[in-house]
Backbone bond lengths (Angstrom), bond angles and torsions (degrees), N, CA, C in turn:
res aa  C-N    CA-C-N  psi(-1)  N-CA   C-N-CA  omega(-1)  CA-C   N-CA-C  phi
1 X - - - 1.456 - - 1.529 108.55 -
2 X 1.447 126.14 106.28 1.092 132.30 156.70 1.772 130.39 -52.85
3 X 1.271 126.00 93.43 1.190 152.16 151.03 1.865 108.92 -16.24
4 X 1.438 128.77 100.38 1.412 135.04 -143.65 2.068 78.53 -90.95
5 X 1.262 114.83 142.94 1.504 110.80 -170.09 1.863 91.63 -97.84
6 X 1.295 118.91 140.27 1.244 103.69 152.09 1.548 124.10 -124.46
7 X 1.574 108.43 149.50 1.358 129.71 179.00 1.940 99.53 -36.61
8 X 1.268 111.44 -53.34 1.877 118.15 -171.45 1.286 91.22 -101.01
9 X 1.386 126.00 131.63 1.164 150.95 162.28 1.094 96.94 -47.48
10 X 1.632 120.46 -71.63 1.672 121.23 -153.57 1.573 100.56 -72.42
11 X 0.964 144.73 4.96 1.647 157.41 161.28 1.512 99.48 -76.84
12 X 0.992 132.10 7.30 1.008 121.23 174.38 1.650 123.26 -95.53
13 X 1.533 121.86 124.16 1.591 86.75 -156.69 1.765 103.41 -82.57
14 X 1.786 127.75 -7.44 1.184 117.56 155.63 1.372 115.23 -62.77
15 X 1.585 166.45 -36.88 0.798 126.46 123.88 1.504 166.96 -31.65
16 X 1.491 93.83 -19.90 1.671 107.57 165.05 1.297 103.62 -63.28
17 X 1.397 121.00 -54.77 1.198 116.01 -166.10 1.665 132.51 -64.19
18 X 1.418 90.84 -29.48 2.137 112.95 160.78 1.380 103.84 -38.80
19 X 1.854 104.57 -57.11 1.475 98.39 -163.15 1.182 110.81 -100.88
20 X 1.529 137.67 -4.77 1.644 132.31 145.25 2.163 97.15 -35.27
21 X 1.416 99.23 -73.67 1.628 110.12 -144.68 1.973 87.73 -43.56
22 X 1.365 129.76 -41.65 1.183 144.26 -121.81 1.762 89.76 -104.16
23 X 1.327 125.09 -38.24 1.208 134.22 114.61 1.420 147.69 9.26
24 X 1.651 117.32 -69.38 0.880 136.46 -177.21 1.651 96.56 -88.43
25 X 1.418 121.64 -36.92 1.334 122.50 -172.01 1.638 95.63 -68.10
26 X 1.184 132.89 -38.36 1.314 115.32 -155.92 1.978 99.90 -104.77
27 X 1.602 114.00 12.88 1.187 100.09 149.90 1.084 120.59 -107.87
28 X 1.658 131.06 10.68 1.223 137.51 -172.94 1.428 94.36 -97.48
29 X 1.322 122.84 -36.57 1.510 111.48 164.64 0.998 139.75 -75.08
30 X 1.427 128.24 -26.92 1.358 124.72 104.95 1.439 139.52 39.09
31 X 1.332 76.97 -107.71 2.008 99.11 179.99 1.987 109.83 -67.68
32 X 1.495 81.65 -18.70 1.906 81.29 -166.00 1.351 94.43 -75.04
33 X 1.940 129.02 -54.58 1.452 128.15 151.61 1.806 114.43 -7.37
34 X 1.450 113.19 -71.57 1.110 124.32 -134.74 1.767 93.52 -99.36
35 X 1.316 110.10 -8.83 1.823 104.06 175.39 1.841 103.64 -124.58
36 X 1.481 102.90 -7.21 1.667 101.07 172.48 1.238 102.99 68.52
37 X 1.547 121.69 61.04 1.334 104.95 -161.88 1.971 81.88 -144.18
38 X 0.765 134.58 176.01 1.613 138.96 158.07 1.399 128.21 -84.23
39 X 1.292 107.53 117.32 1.617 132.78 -166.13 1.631 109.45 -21.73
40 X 1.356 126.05 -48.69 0.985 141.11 -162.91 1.441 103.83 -97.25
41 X 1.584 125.20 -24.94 1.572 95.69 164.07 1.985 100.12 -104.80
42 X 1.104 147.65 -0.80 1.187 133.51 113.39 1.468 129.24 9.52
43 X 1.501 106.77 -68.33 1.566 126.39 176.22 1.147 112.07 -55.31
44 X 1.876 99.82 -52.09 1.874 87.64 -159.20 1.739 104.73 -84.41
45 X 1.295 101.62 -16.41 1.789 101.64 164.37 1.239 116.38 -31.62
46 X 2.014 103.13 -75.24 0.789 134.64 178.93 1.814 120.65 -44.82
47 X 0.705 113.63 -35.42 1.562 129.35 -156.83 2.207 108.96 -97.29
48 X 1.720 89.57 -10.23 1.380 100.45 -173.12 1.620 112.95 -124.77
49 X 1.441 89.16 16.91 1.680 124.76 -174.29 1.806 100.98 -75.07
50 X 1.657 110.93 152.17 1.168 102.12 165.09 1.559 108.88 -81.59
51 X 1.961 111.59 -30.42 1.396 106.94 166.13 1.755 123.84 -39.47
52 X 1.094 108.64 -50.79 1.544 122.19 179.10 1.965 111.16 -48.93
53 X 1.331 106.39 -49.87 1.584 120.47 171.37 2.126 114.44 -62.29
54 X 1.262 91.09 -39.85 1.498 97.94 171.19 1.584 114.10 -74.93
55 X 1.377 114.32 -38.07 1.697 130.94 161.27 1.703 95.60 -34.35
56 X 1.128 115.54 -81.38 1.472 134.93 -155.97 1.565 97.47 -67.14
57 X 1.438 125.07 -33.97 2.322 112.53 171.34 1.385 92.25 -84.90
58 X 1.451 101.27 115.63 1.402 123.78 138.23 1.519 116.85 -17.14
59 X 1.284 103.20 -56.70 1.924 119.48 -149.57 1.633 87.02 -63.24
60 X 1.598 140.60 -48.75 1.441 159.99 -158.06 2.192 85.51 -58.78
61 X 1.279 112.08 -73.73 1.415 108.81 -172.26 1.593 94.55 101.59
62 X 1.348 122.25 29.34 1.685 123.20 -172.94 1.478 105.39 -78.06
63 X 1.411 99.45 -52.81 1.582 118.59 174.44 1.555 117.60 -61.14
64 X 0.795 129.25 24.94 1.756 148.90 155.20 1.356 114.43 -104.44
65 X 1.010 117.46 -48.07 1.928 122.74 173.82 1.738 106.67 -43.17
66 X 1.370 120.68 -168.62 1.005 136.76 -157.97 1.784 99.88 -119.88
67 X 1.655 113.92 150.62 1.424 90.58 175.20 1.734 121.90 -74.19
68 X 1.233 100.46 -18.53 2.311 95.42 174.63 0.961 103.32 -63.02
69 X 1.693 136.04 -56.55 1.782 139.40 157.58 1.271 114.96 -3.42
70 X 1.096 106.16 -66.44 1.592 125.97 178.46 1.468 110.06 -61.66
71 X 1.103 106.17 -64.11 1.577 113.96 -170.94 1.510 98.34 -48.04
72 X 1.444 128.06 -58.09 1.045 134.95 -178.11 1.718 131.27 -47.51
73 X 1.167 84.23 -33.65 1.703 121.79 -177.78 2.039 85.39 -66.23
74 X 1.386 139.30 -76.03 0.917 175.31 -89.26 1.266 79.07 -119.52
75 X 1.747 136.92 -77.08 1.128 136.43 -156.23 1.549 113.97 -88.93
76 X 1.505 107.92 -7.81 1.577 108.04 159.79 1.117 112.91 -102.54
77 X 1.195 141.23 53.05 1.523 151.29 -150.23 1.865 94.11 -166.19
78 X 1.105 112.73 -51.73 1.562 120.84 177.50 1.061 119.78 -85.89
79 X 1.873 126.66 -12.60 1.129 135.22 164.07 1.420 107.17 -71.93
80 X 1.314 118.34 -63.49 1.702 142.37 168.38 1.538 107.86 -24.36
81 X 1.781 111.60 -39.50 1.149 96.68 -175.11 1.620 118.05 -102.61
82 X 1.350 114.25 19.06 1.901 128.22 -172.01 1.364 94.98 -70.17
């Protein structure tokens, strides 16, 4: 399978995806800060989030925000659902 080259690096969707995952790492650190909780269950919180699913559609524009945005996004989403 030939690999399609592109002119923009960040057009690349193997690079998109570096900086999605790279992303997700720095709102899981984040949230783990901001709920005192450990990085790694943080993640899978995070990662099983509807925020996290809106992260990953393009069409949302989530993945442009900032990671506290997000994080924030994340913990009014889990409040919303008490």
């Amino acid at each position: 399978m030939e690999e399609k080259i592109y002119k923009d690096p960040a057009k690349s969707p193997i690079v998109q995806e570096i900086i999605l995952c790279n992303q997700i790492a720095g709102i899981a650190m984040a949230l783990s800060k901001m709920l005192d909780i450990e990085p790694l269950k943080a993640f899978m919180l995070f990662y099983e989030s509807k925020t996290c699913a809106d992260l990953h559609n393009k069409a949302t524009g989530l993945y442009l925000y900032g990671n506290l945005y997000i994080a924030d996004e994340f913990i009014r989403e889990k409040e919303y659902a008490q």
